[in-house]
N, C-alpha and C positions, 0 to 999 in steps of 0.2 A: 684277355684269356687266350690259350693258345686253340689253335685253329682242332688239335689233336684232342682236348680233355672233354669228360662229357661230365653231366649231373648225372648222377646215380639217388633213387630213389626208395623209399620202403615206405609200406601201409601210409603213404599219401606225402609222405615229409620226406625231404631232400638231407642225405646223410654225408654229401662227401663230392670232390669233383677227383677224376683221375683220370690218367692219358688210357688209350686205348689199351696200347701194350703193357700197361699194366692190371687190366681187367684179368685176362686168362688166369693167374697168376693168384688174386685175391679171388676168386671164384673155387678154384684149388683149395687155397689154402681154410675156407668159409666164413674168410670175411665179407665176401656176398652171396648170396644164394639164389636160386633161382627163380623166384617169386621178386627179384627186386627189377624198377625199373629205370631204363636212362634217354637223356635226350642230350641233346643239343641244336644250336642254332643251325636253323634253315628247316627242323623236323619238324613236322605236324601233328606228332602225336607220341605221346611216351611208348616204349616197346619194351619186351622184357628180356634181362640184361645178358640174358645168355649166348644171345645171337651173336654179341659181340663177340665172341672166341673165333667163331671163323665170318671174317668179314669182308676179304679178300672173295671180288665176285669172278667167277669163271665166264668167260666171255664167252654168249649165247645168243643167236637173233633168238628175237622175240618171234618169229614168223617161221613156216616149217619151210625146206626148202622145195619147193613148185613142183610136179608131178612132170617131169618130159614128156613131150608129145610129138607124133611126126607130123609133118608139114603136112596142110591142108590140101585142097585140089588148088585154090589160091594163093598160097603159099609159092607152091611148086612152079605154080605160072610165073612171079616172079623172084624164081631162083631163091627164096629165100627160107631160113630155119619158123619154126611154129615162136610164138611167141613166150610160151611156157619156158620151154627151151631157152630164151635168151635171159628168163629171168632165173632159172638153173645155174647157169654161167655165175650171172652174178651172184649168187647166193652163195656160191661157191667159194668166190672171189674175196667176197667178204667174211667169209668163213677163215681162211685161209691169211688174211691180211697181217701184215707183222704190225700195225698198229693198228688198233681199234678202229673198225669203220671208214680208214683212210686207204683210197684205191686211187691212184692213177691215170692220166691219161691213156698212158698205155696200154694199164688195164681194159678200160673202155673201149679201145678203140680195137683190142685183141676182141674181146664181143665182138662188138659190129662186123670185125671180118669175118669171125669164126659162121657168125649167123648172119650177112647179107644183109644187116638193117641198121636199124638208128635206134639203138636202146633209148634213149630221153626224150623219144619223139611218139613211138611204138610204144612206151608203156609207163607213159606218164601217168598215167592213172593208178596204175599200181605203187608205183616208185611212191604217190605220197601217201598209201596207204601204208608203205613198210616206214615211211617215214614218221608218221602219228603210233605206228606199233612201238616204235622206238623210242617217243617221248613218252608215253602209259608206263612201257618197261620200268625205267629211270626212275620213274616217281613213284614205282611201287613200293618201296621200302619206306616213302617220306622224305626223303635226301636229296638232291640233287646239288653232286660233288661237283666241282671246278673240272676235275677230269672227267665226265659225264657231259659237262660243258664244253671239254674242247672235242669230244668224239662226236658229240651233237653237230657239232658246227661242219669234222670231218665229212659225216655223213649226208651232209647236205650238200655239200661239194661233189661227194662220191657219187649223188644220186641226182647231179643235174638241179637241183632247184635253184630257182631265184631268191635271195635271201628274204624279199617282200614275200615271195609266196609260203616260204620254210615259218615265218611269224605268222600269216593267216592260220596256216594250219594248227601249229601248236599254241594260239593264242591261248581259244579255252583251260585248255589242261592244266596251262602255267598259269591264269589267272587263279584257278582253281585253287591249284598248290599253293599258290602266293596268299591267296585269303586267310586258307588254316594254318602254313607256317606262321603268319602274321600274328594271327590271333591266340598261339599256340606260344607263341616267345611272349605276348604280351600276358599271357595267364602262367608264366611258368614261373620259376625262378630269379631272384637276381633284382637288384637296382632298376628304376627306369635311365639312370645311365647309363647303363649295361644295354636294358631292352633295349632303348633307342641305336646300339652301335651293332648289335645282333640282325632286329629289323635293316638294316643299311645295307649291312652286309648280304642279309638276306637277297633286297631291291635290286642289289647290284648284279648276283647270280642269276637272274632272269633275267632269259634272253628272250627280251621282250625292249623294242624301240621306245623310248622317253614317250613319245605320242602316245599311247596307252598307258605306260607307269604310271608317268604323271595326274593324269587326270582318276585314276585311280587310288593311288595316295591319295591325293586331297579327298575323297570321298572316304575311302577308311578313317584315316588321320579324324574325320572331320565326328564320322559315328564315332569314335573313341573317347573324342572330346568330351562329345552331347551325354552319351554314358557317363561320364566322369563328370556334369555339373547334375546331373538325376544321384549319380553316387552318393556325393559331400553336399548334395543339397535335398527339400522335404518338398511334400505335395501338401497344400495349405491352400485350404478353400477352394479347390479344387484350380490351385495355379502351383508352378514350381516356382521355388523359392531359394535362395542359398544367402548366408549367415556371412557374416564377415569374416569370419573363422577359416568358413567352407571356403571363400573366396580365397583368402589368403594359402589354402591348401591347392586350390585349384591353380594359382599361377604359380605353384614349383612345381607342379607338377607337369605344368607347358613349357617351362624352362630347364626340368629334367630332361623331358623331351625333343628340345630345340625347337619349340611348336611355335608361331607366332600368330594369335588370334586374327590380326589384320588379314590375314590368308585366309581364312573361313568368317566369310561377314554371316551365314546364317547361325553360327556360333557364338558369333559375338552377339550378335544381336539379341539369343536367349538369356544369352551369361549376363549383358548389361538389364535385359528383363525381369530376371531373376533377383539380380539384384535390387534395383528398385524396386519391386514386389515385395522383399523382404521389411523394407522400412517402411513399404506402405501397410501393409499387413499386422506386422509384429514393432517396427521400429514407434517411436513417438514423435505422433502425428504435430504439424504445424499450424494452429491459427492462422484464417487471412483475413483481412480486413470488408464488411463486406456492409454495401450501402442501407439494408435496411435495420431498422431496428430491432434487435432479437432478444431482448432481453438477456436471459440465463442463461440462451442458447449460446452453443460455438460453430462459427463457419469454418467449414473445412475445401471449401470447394464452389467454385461459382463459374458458370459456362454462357457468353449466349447461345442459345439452341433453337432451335423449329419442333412446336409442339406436336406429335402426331399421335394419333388416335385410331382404331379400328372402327371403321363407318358400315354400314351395310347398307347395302344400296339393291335397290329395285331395278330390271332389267327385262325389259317386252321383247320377245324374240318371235318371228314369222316362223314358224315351219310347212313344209308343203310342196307342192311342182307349182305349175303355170296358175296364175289366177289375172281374171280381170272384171270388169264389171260394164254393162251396159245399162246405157242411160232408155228408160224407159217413157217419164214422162216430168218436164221442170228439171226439178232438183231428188227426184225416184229412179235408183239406178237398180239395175239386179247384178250379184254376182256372180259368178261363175269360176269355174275351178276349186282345184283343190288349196286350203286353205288354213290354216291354225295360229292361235297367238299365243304364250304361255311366261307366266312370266318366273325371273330366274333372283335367287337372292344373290350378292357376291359381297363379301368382306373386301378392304382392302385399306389400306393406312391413308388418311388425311390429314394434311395441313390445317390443325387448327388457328396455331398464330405464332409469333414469333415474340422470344422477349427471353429472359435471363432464370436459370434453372441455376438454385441454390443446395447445398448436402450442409446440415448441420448434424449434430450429436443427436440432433432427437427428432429430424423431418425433414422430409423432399419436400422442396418449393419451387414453385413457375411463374415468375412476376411477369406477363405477358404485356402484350398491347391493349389488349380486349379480354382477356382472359384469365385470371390468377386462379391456383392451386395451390393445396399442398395436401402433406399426410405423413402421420407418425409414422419411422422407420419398420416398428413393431408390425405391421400391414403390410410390410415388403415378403412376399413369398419367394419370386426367384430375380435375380440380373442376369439380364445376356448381355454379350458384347457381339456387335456389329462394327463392321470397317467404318459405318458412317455413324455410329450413333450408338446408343444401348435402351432395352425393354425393360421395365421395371414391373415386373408380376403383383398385383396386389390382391388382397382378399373380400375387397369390393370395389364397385364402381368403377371397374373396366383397367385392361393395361393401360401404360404410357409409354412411348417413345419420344427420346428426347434424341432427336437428330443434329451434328454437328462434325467438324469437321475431322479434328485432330482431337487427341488422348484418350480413344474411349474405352481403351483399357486402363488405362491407369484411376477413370472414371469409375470405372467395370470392378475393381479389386478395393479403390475407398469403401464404396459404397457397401461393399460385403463385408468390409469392417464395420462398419460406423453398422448395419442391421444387425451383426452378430454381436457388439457389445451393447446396442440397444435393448435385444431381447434376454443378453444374460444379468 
């Protein structure tokens, strides 16, 4: 698409794309009207289509130009102009420039003598404040043109900066813009073939060092993704989930994108979650072979585990200042001081044994050392999943934790199968 044509828009849907110079013209004529609206790539936000008749900007600082002032009592002493005054000059200078924002050594050094000092040393402080006025400006409309771009760059030269310090300055601003053009091209119009050469193009007009882009892309790229497997994929049993369908929509659409998952491992790592979830969930389940006798029953699942339990335990605590006791007479001592005992209940998970923790179709089992369990699924109220392990809530005779080391999610999502088709 050319760099000149925009989307033109009406009551929400996109009717048409056309070069600029032809906008005036069908506006005339009421093939558009002024209720309609347009964009294109690098804008942040649709505007209404009128604006475009005069689009050609008059060249204005953003900033008024400085109040002259006479030389202070320190000034005078040595020999030099007020410093208002020197930014007068320049304001002036820049006013007057035959290209945008582009000034001269000469320039400068015409200051310096006219006023006795060192304009980039004397008023650096200001200098980067007209400087941040200058990127605000730019990006007030939403745009920031290539030529925009190269008066940016002028201006940073005109004004003495270091190009390290010209990118501290305007970083926020540009990130700013970058976010909502970003997500402004990706909600608009057009192919993800498209969006992804739009976005590019976009990344490339920030003047902004790789050292920031980069690590910023990957952080959008990465939310965009995560959106897009919540998109084409469901929330089921309270996990996400995506279809084989979904999946197969999701990798054109990272190949629309030129995305490669290996780049965002916390993406992939949802997306290969998601999917196995799906076939744990909804896909059909696998018998495994499992050492005890179960009659009618089906194994679906067998772990060694460590059985833990909620213990509560008794706890004697002193409260008090100084105490001691003297011996009075044998083994009769008297006390002394102040003194208190009180004793405290506290829960806390214990190791009851260890041994092999079974999931069938119809019951959680714990073939221990010391110890066996079990209980119909139907008695399961909640599963948590823990890093080490998962709780299994039941409706009597206390939780269980079955502590272990790897799967306990995948533990964590059987098991809220095999209770949800138990009790339907």
């Amino acid at each position: 698409m050319a760099a000149d044509r925009v989307h033109i828009a009406r009551s929400g849907q996109e009717i048409g794309q056309f070069t600029v110079q032809e906008i005036p013209s069908l506006i005339a004529s009421g093939q558009l009207i002024e209720t309609d609206f347009f964009w294109r790539p690098g804008m942040t936000a649709w505007k209404p289509v009128y604006e475009l008749v005069n689009t050609q900007k008059v060249w204005k600082l953003p900033f008024p130009r400085p109040e002259e002032k006479s030389a202070n009592l320190w000034d005078q002493l040595l020999s030099r102009e007020s410093k208002q005054t020197m930014l007068a000059l320049l304001w002036d200078k820049l006013t007057a420039a035959q290209q945008e924002c582009q000034l001269t050594v000469a320039d400068i050094e015409q200051i310096n003598q006219a006023t006795q000092s060192n304009l980039y040393r004397r008023c650096a402080k200001e200098l980067e404040e007209w400087y941040l006025l200058m990127v605000q400006a730019y990006l007030e409309d939403h745009l920031f043109t290539p030529q925009e771009k190269i008066n940016l760059n002028n201006l940073m030269y005109s004004l003495g900066l270091k190009q390290e310090r010209a990118y501290e300055i305007q970083k926020d601003v540009f990130l700013e813009y970058y976010k909502k053009a970003f997500q402004a091209i990706l909600n608009g119009p057009g192919e993800f073939t498209e969006k992804r050469e739009n976005i590019r193009t976009l990344a490339q007009s920030i003047p902004l060092p790789s050292t920031v882009m980069d690590p910023l892309n990957t952080i959008i790229w990465g939310e965009i993704l995560m959106q897009e497997i919540k998109f084409l994929g469901e929330t089921f049993d309270g996990e996400l989930i995506i279809s084989p369908e979904g999946v197969k929509q999701y990798n054109q659409v990272a190949l629309d994108l030129d995305l490669h998952l290996a780049n965002y491992p916390a993406v992939q790592t949802a997306f290969n979650r998601a999917q196995k979830y799906y076939k744990l969930l909804k896909g059909e389940l696998t018998p495994i072979e499992c050492d005890l006798q179960l009659g009618s029953e089906t194994c679906y699942w067998m772990q060694p585990v460590n059985l833990l339990q909620v213990k509560r335990t008794v706890v004697r605590r002193n409260y008090g200042g100084f105490s001691s006791s003297i011996k009075i007479f044998g083994s009769l001592r008297y006390r002394v001081g102040s003194y208190d005992v009180q004793r405290e209940t506290k829960d806390q998970l214990t190791k009851i044994d260890s041994g092999t923790a079974i999931f069938t179709d119809q019951r959680v089992i714990f073939n221990g050392e010391f110890k066996n369990l079990n209980f119909k699924l139907n008695k399961v109220l909640d599963i948590k999943e823990y890093n080490n392990g998962i709780e299994i809530g039941k409706d009597s005779g206390g939780d269980v934790f079955f502590n272990f080391d790897h799967g306990a999610g995948d533990a964590t999502v059987l098991l809220k199968r095999l209770v949800r088709e138990a009790k339907n």
